[in-house]
C-alpha positions as CSV (number, residue, x, y, z in Angstrom):
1,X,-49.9,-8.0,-33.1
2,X,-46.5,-8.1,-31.2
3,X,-43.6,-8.8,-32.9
4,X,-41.5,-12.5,-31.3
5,X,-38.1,-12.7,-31.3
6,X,-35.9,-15.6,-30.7
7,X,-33.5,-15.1,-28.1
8,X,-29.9,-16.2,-28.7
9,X,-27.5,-16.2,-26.2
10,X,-23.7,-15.7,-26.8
11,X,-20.7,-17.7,-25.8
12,X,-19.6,-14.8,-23.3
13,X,-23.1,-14.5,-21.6
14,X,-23.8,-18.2,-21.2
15,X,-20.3,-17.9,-19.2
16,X,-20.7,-15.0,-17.3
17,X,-24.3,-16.7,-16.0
18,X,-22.3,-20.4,-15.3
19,X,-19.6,-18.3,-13.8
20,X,-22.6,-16.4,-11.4
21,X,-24.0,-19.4,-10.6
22,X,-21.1,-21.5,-10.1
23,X,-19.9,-18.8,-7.3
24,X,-23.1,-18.6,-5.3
25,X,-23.7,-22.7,-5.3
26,X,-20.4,-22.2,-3.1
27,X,-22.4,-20.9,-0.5
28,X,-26.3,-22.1,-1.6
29,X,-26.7,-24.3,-4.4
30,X,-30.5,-23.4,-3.9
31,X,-29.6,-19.9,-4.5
32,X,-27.7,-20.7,-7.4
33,X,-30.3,-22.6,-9.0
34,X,-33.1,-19.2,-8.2
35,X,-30.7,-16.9,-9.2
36,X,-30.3,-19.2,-12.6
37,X,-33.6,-19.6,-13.4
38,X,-34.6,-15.9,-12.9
39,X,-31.7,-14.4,-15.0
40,X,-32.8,-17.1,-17.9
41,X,-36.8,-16.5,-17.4
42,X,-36.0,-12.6,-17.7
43,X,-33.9,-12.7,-21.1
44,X,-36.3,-15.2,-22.0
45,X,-39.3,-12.6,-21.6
46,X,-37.6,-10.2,-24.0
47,X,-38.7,-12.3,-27.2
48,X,-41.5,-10.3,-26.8
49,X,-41.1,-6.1,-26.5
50,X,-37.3,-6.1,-26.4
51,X,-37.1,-2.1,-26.4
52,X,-38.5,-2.3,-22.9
53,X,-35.0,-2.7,-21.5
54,X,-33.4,0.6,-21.0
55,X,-30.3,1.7,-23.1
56,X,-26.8,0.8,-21.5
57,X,-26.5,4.0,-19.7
58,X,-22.4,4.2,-19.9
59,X,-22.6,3.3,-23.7
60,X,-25.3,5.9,-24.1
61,X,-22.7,8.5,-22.7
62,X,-20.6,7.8,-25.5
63,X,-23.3,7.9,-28.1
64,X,-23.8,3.7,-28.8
65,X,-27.3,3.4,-28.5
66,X,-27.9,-0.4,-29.6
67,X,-26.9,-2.4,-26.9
68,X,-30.0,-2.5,-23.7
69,X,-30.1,-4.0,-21.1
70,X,-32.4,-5.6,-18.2
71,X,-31.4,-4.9,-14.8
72,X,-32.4,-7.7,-12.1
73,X,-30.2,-6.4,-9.4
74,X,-27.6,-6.8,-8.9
75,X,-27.1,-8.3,-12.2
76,X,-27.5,-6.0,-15.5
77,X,-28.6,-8.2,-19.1
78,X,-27.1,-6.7,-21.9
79,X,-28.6,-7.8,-25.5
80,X,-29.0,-6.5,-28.6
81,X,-32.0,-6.0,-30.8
82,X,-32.1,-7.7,-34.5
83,X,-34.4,-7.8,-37.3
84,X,-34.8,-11.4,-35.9
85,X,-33.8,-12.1,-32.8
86,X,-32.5,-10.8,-29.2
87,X,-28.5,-11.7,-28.7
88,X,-28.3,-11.8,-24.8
89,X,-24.4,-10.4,-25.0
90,X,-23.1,-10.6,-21.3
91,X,-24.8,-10.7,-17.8
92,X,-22.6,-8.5,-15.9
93,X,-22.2,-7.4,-11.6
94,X,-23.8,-4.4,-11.4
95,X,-21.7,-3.7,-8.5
96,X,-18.5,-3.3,-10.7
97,X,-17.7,-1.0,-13.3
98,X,-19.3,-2.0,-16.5
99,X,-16.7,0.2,-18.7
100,X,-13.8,-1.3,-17.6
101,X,-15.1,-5.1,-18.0
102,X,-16.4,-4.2,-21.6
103,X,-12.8,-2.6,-22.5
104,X,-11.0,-5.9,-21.1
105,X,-13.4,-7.8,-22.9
106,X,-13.4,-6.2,-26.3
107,X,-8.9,-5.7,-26.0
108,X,-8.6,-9.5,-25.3
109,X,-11.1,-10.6,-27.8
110,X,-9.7,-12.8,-30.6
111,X,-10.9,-11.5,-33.9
């Protein structure tokens, strides 16, 4: 028997998908409201067999091998795997350079 997880998203993921959303109901609120429900129905699907997402490639280069991710282009869902539960930690553009939002992220983070 399968494993279930609950799936938790963070603060900075539940931004990044308003912040997605919010630019493409510019243009198609219709679109926005797809592209909404597919990101949240694919991180939803993870509270079962969460290894299927691949490991972060870029974090895998520099030997971090506990953050995956699920790609729905051109978007990229990074989580993390608990005893628990799946922490959905950013939904990033795949189209930019993952590195460099990750460094901002964690140098302006409040601790």
């Amino acid at each position: 028997m399968n494993k279930k997880y609950g799936v938790v998203w963070s603060n900075v993921a539940e931004n990044d998908l308003r912040n997605i959303v919010e630019y493409i109901a510019d243009d198609s609120p219709p679109d926005a409201l797809k592209v909404f429900k597919r990101i949240k129905q694919k991180a939803s699907s993870l509270y079962t067999l969460p290894e299927r997402g691949r490991i972060v490639p870029e974090l895998r280069d520099q030997g971090i091998l506990q953050y995956r991710e699920l790609v729905i282009p051109p978007w990229r869902i990074l989580y993390r795997v608990s005893e628990k539960s799946i922490l959905v930690l950013s939904v990033l553009d795949s189209r930019r350079n993952i590195e460099d939002i990750l460094l901002k992220r964690l140098t302006n983070s409040k601790l």
